[in-house]
C-alpha positions as CSV (number, residue, x, y, z in Angstrom):
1,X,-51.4,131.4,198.3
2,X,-48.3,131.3,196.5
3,X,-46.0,134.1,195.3
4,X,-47.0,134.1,191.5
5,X,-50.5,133.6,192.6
6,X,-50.4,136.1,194.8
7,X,-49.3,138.7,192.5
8,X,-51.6,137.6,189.3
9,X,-53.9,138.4,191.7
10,X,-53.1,142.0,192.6
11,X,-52.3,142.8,188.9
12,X,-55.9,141.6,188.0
13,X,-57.6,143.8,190.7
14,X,-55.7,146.8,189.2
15,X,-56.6,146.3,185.9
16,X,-60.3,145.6,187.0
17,X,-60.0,148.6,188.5
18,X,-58.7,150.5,186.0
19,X,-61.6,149.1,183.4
20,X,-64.0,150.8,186.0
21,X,-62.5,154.6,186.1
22,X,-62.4,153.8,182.4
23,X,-66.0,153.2,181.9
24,X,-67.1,155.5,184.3
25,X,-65.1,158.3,182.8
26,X,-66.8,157.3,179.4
27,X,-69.6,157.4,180.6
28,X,-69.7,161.0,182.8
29,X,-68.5,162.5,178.7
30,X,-71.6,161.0,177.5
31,X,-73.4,162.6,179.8
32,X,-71.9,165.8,179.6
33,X,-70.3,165.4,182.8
34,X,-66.8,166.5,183.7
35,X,-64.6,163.4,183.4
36,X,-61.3,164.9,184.7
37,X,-61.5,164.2,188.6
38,X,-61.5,160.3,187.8
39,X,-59.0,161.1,185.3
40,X,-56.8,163.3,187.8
41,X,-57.8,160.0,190.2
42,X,-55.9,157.3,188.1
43,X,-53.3,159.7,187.5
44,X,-52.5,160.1,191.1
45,X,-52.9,156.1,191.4
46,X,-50.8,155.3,188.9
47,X,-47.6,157.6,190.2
48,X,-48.9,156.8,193.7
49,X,-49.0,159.9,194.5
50,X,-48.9,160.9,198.2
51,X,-48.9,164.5,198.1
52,X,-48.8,167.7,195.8
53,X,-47.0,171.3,195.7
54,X,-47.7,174.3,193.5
55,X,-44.4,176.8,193.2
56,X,-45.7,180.2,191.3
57,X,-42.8,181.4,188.4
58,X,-41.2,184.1,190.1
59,X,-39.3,184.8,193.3
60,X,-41.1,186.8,196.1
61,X,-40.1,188.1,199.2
62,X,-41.7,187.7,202.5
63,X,-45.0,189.3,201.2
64,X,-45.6,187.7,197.7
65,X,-47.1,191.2,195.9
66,X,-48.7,191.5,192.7
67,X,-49.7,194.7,191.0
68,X,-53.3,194.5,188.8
69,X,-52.8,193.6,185.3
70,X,-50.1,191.3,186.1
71,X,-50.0,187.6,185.7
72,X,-48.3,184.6,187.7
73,X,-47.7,181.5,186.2
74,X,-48.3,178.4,188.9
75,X,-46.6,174.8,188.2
76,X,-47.7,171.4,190.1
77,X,-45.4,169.0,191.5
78,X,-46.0,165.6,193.2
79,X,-44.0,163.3,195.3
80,X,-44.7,159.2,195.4
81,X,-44.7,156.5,198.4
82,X,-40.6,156.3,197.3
83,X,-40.1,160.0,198.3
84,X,-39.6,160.6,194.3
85,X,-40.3,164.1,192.7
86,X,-42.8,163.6,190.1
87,X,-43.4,166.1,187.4
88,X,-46.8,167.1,186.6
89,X,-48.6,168.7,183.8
90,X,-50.2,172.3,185.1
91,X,-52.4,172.2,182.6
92,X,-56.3,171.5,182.8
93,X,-56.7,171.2,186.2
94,X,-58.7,172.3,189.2
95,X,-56.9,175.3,190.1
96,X,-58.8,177.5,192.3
97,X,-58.7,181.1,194.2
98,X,-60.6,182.3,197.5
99,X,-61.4,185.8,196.0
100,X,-62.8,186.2,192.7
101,X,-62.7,189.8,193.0
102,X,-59.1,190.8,193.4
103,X,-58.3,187.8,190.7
104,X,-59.3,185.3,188.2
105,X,-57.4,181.7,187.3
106,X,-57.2,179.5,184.6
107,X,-57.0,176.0,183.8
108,X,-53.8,175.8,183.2
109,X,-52.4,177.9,186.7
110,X,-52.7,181.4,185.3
111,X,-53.3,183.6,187.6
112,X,-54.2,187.1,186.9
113,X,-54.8,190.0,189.4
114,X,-57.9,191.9,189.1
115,X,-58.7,194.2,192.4
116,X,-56.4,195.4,195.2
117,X,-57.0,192.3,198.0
118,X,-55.7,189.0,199.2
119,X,-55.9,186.0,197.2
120,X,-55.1,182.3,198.1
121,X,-54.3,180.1,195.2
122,X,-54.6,176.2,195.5
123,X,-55.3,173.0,193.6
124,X,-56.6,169.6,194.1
125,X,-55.5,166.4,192.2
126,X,-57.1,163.3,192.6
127,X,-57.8,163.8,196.2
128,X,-54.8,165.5,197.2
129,X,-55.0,168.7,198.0
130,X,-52.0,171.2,198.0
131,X,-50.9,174.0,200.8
132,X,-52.2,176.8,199.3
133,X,-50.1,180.0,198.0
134,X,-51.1,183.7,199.2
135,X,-51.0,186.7,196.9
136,X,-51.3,190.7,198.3
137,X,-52.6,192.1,195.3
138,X,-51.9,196.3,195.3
139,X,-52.5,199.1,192.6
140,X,-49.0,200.7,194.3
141,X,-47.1,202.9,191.5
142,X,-42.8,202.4,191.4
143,X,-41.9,205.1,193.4
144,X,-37.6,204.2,192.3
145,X,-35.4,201.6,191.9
146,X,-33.6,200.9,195.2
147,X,-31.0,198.3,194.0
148,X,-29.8,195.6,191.6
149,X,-29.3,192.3,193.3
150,X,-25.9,190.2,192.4
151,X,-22.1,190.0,192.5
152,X,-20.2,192.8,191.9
153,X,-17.1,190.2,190.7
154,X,-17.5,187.5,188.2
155,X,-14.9,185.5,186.2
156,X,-14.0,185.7,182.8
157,X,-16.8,183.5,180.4
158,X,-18.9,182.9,183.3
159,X,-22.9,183.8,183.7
160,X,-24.3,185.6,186.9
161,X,-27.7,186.3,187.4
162,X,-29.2,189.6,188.8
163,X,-32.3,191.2,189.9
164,X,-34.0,194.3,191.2
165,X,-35.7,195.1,194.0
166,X,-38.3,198.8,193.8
167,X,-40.0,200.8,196.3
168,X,-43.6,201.6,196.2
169,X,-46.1,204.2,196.9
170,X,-47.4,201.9,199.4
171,X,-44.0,201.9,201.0
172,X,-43.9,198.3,200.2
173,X,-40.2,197.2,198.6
174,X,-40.7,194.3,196.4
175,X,-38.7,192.3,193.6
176,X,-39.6,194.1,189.8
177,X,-40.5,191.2,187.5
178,X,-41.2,194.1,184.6
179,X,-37.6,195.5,183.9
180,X,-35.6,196.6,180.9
181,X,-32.1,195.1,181.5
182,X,-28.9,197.0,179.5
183,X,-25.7,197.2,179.2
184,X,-25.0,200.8,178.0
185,X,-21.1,200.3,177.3
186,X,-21.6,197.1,175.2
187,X,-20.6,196.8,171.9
188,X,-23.9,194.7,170.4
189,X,-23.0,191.4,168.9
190,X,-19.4,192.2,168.9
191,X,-16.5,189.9,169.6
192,X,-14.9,192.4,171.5
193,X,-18.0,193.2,174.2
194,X,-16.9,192.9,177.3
195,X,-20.4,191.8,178.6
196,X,-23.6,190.9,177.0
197,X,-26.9,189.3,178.4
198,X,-27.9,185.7,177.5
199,X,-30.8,185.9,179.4
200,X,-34.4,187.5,180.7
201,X,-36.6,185.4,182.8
202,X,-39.5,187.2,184.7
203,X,-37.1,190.2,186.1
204,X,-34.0,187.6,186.2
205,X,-31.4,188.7,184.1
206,X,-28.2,186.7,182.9
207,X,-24.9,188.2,182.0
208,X,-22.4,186.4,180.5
209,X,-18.7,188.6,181.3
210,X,-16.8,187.9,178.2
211,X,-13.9,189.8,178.9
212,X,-11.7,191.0,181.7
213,X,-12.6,195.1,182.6
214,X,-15.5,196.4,184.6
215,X,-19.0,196.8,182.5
216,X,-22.0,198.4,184.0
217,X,-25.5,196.7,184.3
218,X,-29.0,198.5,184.2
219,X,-32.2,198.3,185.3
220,X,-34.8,200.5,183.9
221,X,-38.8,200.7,184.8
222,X,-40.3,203.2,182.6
223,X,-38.6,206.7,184.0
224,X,-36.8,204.7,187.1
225,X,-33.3,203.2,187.1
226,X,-30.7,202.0,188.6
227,X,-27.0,201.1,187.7
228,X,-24.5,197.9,189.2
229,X,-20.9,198.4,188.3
230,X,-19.2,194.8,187.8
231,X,-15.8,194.0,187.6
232,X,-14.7,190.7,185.5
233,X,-12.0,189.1,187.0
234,X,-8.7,187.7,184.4
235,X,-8.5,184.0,185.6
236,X,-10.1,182.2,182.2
237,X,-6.8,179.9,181.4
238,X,-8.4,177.9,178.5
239,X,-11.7,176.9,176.6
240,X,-12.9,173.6,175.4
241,X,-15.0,172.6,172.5
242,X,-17.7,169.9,171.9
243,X,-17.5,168.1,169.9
244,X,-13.4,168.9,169.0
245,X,-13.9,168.3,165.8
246,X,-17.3,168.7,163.9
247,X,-18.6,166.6,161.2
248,X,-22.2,167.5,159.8
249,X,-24.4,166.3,157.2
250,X,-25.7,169.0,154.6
251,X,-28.8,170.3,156.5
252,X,-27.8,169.0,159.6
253,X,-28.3,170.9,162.5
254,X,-26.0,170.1,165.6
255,X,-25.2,172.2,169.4
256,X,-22.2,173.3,170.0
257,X,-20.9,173.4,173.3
258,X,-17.9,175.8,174.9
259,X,-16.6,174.9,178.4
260,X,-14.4,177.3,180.3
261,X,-11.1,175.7,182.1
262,X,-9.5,177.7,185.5
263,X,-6.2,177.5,186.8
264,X,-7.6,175.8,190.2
265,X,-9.2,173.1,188.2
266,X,-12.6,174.5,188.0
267,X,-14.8,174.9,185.1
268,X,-18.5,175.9,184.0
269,X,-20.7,176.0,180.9
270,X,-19.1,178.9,178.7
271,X,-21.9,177.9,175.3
272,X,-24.4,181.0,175.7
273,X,-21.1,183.3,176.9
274,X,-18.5,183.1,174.7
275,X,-18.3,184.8,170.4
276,X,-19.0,182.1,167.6
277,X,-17.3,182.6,164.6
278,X,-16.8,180.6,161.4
279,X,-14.5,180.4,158.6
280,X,-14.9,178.4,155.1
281,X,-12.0,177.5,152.6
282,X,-12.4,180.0,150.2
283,X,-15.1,182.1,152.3
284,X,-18.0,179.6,151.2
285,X,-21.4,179.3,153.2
286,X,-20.8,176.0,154.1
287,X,-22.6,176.5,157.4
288,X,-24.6,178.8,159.6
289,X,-23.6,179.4,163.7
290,X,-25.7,181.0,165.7
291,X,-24.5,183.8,168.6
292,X,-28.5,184.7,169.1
293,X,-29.7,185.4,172.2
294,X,-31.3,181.5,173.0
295,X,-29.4,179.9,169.8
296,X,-25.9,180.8,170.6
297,X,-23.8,177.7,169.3
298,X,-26.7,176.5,166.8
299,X,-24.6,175.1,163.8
300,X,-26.8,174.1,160.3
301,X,-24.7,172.7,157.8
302,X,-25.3,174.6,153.7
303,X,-23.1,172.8,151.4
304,X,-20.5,170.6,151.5
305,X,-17.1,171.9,152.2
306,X,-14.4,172.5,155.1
307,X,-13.8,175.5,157.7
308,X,-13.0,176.2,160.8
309,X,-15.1,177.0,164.5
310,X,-13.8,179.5,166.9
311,X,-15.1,180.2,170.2
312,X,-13.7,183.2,172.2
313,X,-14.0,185.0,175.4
314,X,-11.9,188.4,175.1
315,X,-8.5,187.0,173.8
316,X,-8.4,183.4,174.9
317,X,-9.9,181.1,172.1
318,X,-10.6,178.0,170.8
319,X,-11.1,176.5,167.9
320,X,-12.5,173.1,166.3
321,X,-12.3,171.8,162.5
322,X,-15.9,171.5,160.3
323,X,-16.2,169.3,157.4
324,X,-19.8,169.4,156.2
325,X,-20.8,166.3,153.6
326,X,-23.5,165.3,151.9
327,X,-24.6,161.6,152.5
328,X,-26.4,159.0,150.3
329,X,-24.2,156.4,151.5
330,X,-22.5,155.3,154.4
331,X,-19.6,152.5,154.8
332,X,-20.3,152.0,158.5
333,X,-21.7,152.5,161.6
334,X,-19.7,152.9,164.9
335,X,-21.6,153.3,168.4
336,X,-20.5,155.4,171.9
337,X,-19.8,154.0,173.5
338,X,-18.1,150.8,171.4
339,X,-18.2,148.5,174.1
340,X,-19.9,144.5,172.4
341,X,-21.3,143.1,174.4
342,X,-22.3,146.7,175.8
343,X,-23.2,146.2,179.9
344,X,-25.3,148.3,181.5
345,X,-26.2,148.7,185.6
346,X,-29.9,148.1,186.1
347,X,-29.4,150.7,189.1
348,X,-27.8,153.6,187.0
349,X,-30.9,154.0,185.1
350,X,-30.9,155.8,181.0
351,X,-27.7,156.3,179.1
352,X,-26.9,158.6,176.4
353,X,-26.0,156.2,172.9
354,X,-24.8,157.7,170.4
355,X,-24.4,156.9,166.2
356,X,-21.6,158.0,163.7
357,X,-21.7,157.2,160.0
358,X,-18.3,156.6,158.5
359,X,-18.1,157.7,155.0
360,X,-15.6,158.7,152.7
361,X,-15.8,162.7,152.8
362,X,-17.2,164.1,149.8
363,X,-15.0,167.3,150.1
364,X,-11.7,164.8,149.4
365,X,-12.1,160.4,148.9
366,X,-9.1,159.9,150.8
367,X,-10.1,161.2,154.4
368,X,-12.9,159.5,156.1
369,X,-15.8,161.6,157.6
370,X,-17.1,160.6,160.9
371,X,-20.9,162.2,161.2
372,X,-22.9,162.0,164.3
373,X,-26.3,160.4,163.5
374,X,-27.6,159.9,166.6
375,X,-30.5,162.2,166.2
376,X,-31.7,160.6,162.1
377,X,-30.7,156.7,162.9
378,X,-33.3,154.5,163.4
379,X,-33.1,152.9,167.2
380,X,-34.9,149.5,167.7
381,X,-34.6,146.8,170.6
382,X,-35.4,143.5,168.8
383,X,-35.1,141.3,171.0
384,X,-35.1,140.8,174.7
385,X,-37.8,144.3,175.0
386,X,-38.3,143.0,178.6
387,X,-34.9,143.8,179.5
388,X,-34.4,147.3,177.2
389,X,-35.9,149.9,176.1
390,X,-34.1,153.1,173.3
391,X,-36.1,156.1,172.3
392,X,-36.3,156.0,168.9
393,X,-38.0,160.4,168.7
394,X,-37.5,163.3,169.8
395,X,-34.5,165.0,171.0
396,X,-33.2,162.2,173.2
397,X,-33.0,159.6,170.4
398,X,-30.5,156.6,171.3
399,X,-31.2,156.5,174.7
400,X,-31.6,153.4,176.4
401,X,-33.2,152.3,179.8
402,X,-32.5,149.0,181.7
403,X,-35.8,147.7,182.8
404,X,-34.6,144.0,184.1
405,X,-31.3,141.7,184.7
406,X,-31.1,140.1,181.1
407,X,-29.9,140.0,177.4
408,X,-31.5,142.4,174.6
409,X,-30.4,143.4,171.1
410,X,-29.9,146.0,169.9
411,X,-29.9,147.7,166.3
412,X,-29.2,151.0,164.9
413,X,-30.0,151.7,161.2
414,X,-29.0,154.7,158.6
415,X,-28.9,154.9,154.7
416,X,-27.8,151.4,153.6
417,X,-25.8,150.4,156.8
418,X,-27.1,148.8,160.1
419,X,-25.3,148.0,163.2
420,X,-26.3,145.3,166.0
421,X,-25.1,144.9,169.7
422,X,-25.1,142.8,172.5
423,X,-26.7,144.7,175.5
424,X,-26.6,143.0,179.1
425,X,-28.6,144.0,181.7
426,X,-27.0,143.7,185.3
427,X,-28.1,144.0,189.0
């Protein structure tokens, strides 16, 4: 049998079988039957899927203890024939427990403990079956706080991450997933703090040090606490902005990102730590930034007008140019990156497009505005959709994947303007 033969022939047995789950699937929902383990079957055929793992939300030691009352959240993970993680949806699936007395599950990995006892957690997806995950459930009170877990040091406009660790009536120690996190000597929302926290994830908190000094870090649970002196180290020699200079549409909303630079080369993510500010030509609202805990560097442009972005971390600062505009037309469209024909490595997978509208500004007709519109253009392969694809929704709009060695075309849309590349796909 020949090649293309060969293959016509293993694509129509797939899809045979596929019309079978599918009809059988119907057909169990008519009859009030529960279709999801042939669902959960071509799921795991599809991904070929060779095995499964369930990871619970927080960090246990070597006895994984739960008090009653609380609740652990369970996630599923797969991995193919390739040796590829697969992600998998948690939700409305056979998880089960061993004892339904100390604890109850639900569809979607919940569990929550009941009764003092041990409980093994586990899950089965379309015949796979992972290692299951064992609970001690205890009604043990806090007894204290025996310490906070994490650097004493960190460097100026860098995040570390801490937890606690409590000792029980049981005489059990175990992580605390329930704790109030403060900073007593902070100055709240000030540009001038040498600390705050950027984060709180099931007992995991994130401090962003801001400034060079010493700050200390609590941990409360109900009358228990505990304090961790950290000092903040002065070796921040610059920041970095992104985008350097910021042109926004009038209800535009765009992430701003800060990057801290080191002496030795080094550098981290410095958005959630360092102070946004913003200043407007004759103190207009020509934008809003955001330093909210989980918005910090959120930018939404008001009215059209000019100002200026600062980021800071104690003194050192930074600072980028805003025009905001209001568009109803554009005079062109210009692509990064500019490359025509643009080539793209069927091995390196997606890239990041991305779309600016040149316009004249509104503010003043003589200096151009260039506005990223990667997230309102309209994306669209049209031609060659064998060889490309683009996400056209969402929050990844403008990127593209290489799906075989060949030509495509693509074409990006805004307002009255469009602009067409060349995209070639090689091996």
């Amino acid at each position: 049998m020949t090649g293309w033969a060969s293959s016509l022939q293993c694509s129509v047995r797939k899809w045979v079988q596929r019309g079978i789950s599918i009809f059988l699937i119907v057909l169990l929902s008519a009859c009030d039957g529960d279709p999801r383990p042939l669902l959960e079957s071509v799921e795991a055929s599809d991904l070929n899927l060779v095995s499964i793992s369930i990871t619970p939300n927080r960090t246990f030691g070597d006895i994984a203890y739960v008090n009653i009352d609380e609740s652990v959240q369970f996630s599923v993970a797969g991995v193919d024939a390739a040796g590829n993680a697969v992600s998998l949806d948690r939700r409305n699936r056979f998880w089960k427990i061993s004892n339904t007395d100390a604890g109850a599950i639900s569809r979607d990995g919940r569990f929550t403990a009941l009764a003092n006892g041990q409980v093994s957690v586990g899950l089965e997806l379309g015949g796979l079956v992972a290692t299951e995950f064992v609970l001690e459930v205890s009604d043990a009170e806090l007894d204290f706080i025996v310490d906070i877990e994490g650097s004493t040091e960190a460097s100026q406009c860098s995040e570390s991450s801490y937890t606690a660790d409590g000792f029980f009536t049981d005489n059990t120690e175990r992580p605390l997933f329930d704790v109030n996190w403060s900073i007593p000597s902070d100055v709240p929302d000030g540009s001038n703090a040498i600390a705050k926290i950027v984060s709180e994830i099931e007992g995991t908190v994130t401090v962003g040090a801001m400034a060079p000094g010493q700050y200390t870090l609590r941990a409360s649970v109900g009358s228990a606490s505990t304090d961790l002196t950290v000092s903040i180290n002065a070796d921040l020699a610059s920041l970095a902005l992104q985008p350097s200079e910021i042109s926004i549409q009038r209800g535009q909303s765009l992430g701003l990102g800060a990057r801290a630079l080191r002496d030795d080369d080094s550098s981290n993510d410095a958005t959630r730590v360092v102070n946004w500010s913003l200043t407007a030509v004759n103190d207009e609202q020509i934008a809003t930034l955001s330093n909210a805990r989980g918005s910090s560097g959120q930018l939404r442009g008001v009215s059209p007008g000019v100002g200026t972005v600062t980021a800071s971390c104690g003194d050192i600062m930074q600072t980028a140019e805003l025009t905001v505009v209001e568009l109803t037309s554009i005079s062109s469209i210009e692509l990064e990156p500019d490359d025509s024909p643009l080539e793209l490595d069927l091995s390196d997978g997606e890239e990041q497009l991305r779309a600016f509208a040149v316009t004249n500004n509104s503010v003043d007709d003589d200096v151009n505005s260039r506005v990223d519109i990667t997230n309102q253009a309209n994306w669209e392969v049209t031609s060659g959709t064998e060889f490309l694809s683009v996400d056209n929704s969402g929050s990844v709009r403008g990127e593209v994947t290489p799906l075989a060695e060949g030509t495509a075309t693509l074409r990006v849309s805004y307002l009255n303007q469009t602009r067409t590349v060349t995209v070639n796909i090689v091996p």
